[in-house]
Every structure is written in structure tokens, then in C-alpha cells.
C-alpha positions, 0 to 999 in steps of 0.5 A, a space after each residue: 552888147 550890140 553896135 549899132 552905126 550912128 546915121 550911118 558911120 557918122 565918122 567915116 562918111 557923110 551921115 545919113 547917105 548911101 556912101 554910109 550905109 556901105 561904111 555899115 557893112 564894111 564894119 560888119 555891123 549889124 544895124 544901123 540907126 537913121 534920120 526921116 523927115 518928109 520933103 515939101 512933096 511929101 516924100 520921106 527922104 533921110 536927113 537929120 536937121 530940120 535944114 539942110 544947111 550943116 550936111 548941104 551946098 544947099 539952104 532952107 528948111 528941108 519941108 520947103 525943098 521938094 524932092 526933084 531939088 532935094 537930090 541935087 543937092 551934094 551931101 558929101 562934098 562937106 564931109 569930105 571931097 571923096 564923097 562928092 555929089 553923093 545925095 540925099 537918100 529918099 527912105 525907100 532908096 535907102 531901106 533897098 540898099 540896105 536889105 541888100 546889104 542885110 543891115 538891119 534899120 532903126 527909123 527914128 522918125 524926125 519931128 520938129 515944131 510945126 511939122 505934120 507928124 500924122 503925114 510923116 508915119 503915113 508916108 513912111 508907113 506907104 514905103 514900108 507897104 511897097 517894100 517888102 522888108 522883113 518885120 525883123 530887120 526895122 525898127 521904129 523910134 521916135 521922141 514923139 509918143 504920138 508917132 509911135 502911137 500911130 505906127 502901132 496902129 499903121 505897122 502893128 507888127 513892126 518893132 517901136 523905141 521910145 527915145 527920150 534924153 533922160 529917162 523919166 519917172 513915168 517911164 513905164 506908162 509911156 512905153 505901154 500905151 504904144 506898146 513899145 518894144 525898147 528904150 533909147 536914152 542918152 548914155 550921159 545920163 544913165 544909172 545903174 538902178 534906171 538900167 536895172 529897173 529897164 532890164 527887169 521890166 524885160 525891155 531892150 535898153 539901147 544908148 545914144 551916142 558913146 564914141 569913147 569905148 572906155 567911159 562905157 565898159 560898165 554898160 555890159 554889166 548894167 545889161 544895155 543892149 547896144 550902143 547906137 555911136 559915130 565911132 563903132 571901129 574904135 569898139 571893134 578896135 578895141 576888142 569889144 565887148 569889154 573883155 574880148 581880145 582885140 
């Protein structure tokens, strides 16, 4: 069972950063999970709320920043007074940082109410052209099936995850009409018969976000593939998987 880092290491260092990806490869993992959304300029920079308010010094939506203003913006500082004056990442910053890292990237592709999900998947498609990144090292993942539908036909070649938070009875459909290639679901709400029928199928199953490695010791019977955490040092501390020694 793999871990994957949760916006970088969510827990030691400011998410979605730079100082982040670093904290990645210092755990020597071996993937990472992040957050795109598109500036008022139409730049894919990477961030998780729809403002920058929580993760800032600064205000207001992050479609009506520019991204000139964006980068001068401290995203550390809240964090911790270490990482002050670390910025927000555009996608291509951060997609070079990590090829240099060899840190594979799982791009869930942030879509909120009114935000024009066609331009996101076409700008992030154009960083993704100037790479070049390899096909095996990004994956795709998105709550909206209507991003994925349209990566499949941008990026046909690279891998897509249909998140969801409980997984539904339609499953199946939803993930064969933009040719998924693994499920991401909330580990709150799995069941064993839900994994089973997942892994039957021959799909990847990976589960956000568990950062207490003993309330999950049962997914690598269940045949989960990854955890996607804040806490991937609590799991290697722990000996992880269940059963190795610490």
C-alpha cells in the first residue's frame, strides 16, 4: 500500500507549497497529491480554497487575483514563521520542482461554483504540453466528471481518478465513460463489499485523507492501494504497512 502526501505534507509545512514538496521527498515518498485552480489571468497555480484568506496574508477569491499579485502573497508565514515569504506555486513551477525531485503528482483539478472548468483543463493541459513530464509520473483527479471527460480527450495518455466522498451505486458508469483509471473516496465511508467490488473490477482504490495509521490497518486487507494523508510520518514511524517493523 502506498502514501501519498496530502498537499504536499499538510502537517509539516504549509500545504500546497514548494517548502512542501521538499518535506515529500525528505519522507521519501513517492507521490504527492495537489490542488489547481486558475488565477484571474488564466494561470493554473496551486492552491486548495477558493480564496486565499486560510493559507494567505492576503484576501478574496483566488479568480480575481491575478497572478503578478498572487506570488506576492506570504503563504508560510501562517504555517509557521519558518516558512515566511514562501508563495504560491504556479502548476509549472511546481510540476519542475517535482521531476526534479522524482515525486510523482496527482493533479485534482479544483472546480468551484461558477468557475470555468473547460478553461482550467485547457490551461493545465498547455503546462503539461511545455513539460515534458513523463505519462507515468501525473495523474489526473477531479470531483467533476466533466473535467475528466475533457482531460481524456486533451491528455489522452495520462492517467484519471474520479474522486467522490461516498462512493455511489453508479460507480461503475461513472468511471467508464471518461475511462478512469482509479477511484479516490473518503476512507470515512468505505466498506469492505465497496473495496472488494472496486478491486474486482481491476481498478486502483485510493483513500483520502486517514492520519491515524490504526483506524486503517484493515485497508491493506481490503486491497486499497494508497492513502492520500497529512501525516505520512506517523505510517513510516509506525512500520507501515501493518505488520513491518518499525
Amino acid at each position: 500500500m502506498m502514501l501519498c502526501g496530502h498537499r504536499g505534507v499538510a502537517s509539516l509545512a504549509p500545504e500546497n507549497t514548494l517548502a512542501g514538496m521538499r518535506k515529500v521527498r525528505e519522507l521519501g515518498l513517492d507521490w504527492v497529491e495537489i490542488d489547481v485552480q486558475l488565477t484571474r489571468d488564466g494561470t493554473p497555480v496551486v492552491i486548495h480554497d477558493q480564496t486565499v484568506n486560510r493559507c494567505t496574508n492576503g484576501r478574496g477569491k483566488v479568480g480575481d487575483h491575478e497572478l503578478e499579485r498572487l506570488q506576492q502573497l506570504d503563504a508560510g508565514s501562517w504555517f509557521d514563521k519558518a516558512f515566511k515569504g514562501e508563495s504560491i506555486p504556479t502548476l509549472g513551477q511546481l510540476l519542475l520542482l517535482c521531476r526534479e525531485l522524482a515525486i510523482n503528482v496527482n493533479i485534482e483539478l479544483k472546480t468551484y461554483h461558477e468557475d470555468e472548468a473547460d478553461l482550467l483543463c485547457h490551461r493545465v493541459s498547455q503546462v503539461i504540453d511545455a513539460g515534458p513530464f513523463s505519462t507515468d509520473s501525473l495523474l489526473f483527479s477531479s470531483f467533476n466528471p466533466a473535467c475528466l471527460m475533457l482531460m481524456k480527450q486533451l491528455q489522452p495518455d495520462l492517467r484519471r481518478g474520479l474522486l467522490v466522498e461516498r462512493i455511489p451505486g453508479n460507480w461503475p458508469q461513472l468511471m467508464a465513460e471518461p475511462g478512469c483509471y482509479s477511484l479516490h473516496c473518503n476512507f470515512r465511508y468505505l466498506t469492505r463489499a465497496q473495496a472488494r467490488a472496486v478491486k474486482q473490477a481491476g481498478y486502483p482504490l485510493y483513500c483520502y485523507t486517514p492520519n491515524k495509521p490504526d483506524k486503517v490497518k484493515h485497508f491493506a486487507d481490503w486491497g486499497v492501494d494508497m492513502l492520500i494523508t497529512d501525516r505520512p510520518q506517523d505510517y513510516l514511524a509506525a512500520g507501515w504497512p501493518p505488520g513491518s517493523p518499525a
